[in-house]
C-alpha positions in Angstrom: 0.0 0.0 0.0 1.6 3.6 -0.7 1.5 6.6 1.2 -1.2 7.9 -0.9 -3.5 5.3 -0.2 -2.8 5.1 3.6 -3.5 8.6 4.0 -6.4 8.4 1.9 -7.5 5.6 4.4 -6.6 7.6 7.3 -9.5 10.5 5.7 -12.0 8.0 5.6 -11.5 6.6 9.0 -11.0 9.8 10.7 -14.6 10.9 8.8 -16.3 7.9 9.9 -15.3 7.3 13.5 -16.8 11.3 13.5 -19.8 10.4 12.3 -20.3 7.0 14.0 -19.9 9.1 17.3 -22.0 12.2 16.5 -24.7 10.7 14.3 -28.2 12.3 15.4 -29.3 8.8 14.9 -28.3 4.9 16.2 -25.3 3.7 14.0 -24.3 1.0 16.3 -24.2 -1.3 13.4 -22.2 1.0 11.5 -22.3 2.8 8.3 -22.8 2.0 5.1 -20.5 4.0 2.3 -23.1 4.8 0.3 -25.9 5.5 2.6 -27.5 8.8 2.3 -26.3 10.5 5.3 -29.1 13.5 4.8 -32.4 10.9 4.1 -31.3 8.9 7.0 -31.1 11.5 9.7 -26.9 10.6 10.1 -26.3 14.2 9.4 -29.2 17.2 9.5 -28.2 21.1 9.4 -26.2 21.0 12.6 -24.2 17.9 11.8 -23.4 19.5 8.6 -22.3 22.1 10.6 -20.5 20.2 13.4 -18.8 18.2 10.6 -18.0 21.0 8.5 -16.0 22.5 11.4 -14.1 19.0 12.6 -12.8 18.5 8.9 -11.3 22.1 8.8 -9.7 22.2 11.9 -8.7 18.0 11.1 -7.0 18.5 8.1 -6.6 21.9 7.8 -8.8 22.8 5.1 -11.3 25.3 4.1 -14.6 24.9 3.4 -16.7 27.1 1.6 -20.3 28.0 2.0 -21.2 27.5 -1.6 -19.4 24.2 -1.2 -21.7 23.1 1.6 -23.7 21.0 -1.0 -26.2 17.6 -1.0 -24.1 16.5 -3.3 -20.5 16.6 -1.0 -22.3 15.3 1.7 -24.8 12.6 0.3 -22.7 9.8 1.8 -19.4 8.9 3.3 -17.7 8.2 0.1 -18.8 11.0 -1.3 -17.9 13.3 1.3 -14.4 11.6 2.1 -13.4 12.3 -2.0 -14.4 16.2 -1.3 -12.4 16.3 1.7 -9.7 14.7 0.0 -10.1 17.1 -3.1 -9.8 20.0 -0.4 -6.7 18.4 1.3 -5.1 18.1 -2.2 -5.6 21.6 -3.0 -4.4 22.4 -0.2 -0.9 21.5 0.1 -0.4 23.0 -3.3 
């Protein structure tokens, strides 16, 4: 495994320890990658915004409002490839 992928892992597991601890519903069995985190109460408005702010201050990143979208945060994949993207640009 290269360095790209382990840190690439270490995103996803950072992301989904957050959420499996501040879910605003039961996810004692875990969380499926492509669950829709918005239809299945994981994340409403103020765990977008609780997660919003953990990611920045996690990987140093900034995330714009504009950027605060269904579509980055639909699911865990999805979200951990925007994060990634972010953490990309930003150590360019």
């Amino acid at each position: 495994m290269d360095a790209q992928t382990i840190e690439n892992d270490e995103v996803h597991k950072k992301i989904y320890d957050y959420l499996v601890e501040n879910a605003g519903v039961n996810v004692s069995g875990g969380i499926d990658p492509e669950e829709n985190l918005l239809d299945s109460g994981i994340l409403d408005s103020l765990g977008i915004a609780e997660i919003t702010e953990y990611v920045e201050k996690e990987f140093g990143i900034e995330i714009d409002e504009d950027e605060i979208t269904s579509q980055n945060y639909r699911t865990l994949t999805a979200f951990t490839a925007f994060c990634r993207e972010k953490i990309a640009a930003s150590a360019t």
